[in-house]
N, C-alpha and C positions, 0 to 999 in steps of 0.2 A: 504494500500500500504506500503510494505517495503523497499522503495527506496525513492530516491527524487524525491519532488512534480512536474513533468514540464505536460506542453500540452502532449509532446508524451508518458511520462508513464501513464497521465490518461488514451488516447487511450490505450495503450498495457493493460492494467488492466479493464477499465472501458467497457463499449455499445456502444460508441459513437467513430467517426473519429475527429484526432486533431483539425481538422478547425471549427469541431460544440462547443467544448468547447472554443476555442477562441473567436467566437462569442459570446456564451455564456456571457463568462467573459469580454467581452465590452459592452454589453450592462448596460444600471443603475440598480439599483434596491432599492426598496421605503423601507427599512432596517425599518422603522419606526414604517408602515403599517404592512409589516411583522408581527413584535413581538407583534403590537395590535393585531392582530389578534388568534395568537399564545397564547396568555394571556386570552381574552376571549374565545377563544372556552375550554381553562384549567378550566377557573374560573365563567364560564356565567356572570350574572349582579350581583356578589358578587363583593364588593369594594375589588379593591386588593393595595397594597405600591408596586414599584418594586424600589428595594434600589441594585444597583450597586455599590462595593467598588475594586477599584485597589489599589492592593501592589508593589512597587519596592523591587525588591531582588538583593543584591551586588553579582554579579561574575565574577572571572577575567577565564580567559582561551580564548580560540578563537574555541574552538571546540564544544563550548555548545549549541544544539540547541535552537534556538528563541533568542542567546544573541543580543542584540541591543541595541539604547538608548532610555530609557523611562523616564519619570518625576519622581522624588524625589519632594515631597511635602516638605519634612523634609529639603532638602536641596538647594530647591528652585531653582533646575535646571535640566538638561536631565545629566543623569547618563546612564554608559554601565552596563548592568546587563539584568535580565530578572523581566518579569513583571506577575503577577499573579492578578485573577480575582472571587470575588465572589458576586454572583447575588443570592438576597434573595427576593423572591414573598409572604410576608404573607398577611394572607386573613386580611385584617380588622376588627376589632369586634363593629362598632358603626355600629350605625341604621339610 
């Protein structure tokens, strides 16, 4: 989609009527389970690490997408900037 994200441009773009993605997006979902899932069907029963790291990155401006306040580790508090994410799955090598 090259617009912004709402219920009515999903419908306009997407298969579905606004009301079924609202539904959708209120219901829970088990995010957990999910990614267990997702990880072993990648990796079967090979030991895997899944090491998550976030970065704060300083930006001023008001027009940058995703600026918000995220956590500054460094400076021990929620900063306005953008935050970036890398997720690294290696396989393990012990027995």
């Amino acid at each position: 989609m090259n617009c912004r994200i709402t219920f009515m441009n999903m419908q306009r773009w997407g298969g579905r009527n606004e009301k079924s993605y609202r539904s959708m997006f209120s219901k829970k979902f088990n995010w957990f389970s999910f990614n267990y899932e997702v990880v072993k069907a990648c990796f079967g029963k090979k030991k895997v690490i899944a090491v998550f790291d976030p970065s704060y990155l300083k930006k001023s401006g008001k027009k940058t997408y995703g600026m918000s306040k995220f956590w500054s580790g460094t400076a021990s508090k929620a900063l306005t900037g953008l935050e970036i994410g890398c997720l690294v799955l290696p396989q393990a090598r012990w027995e």
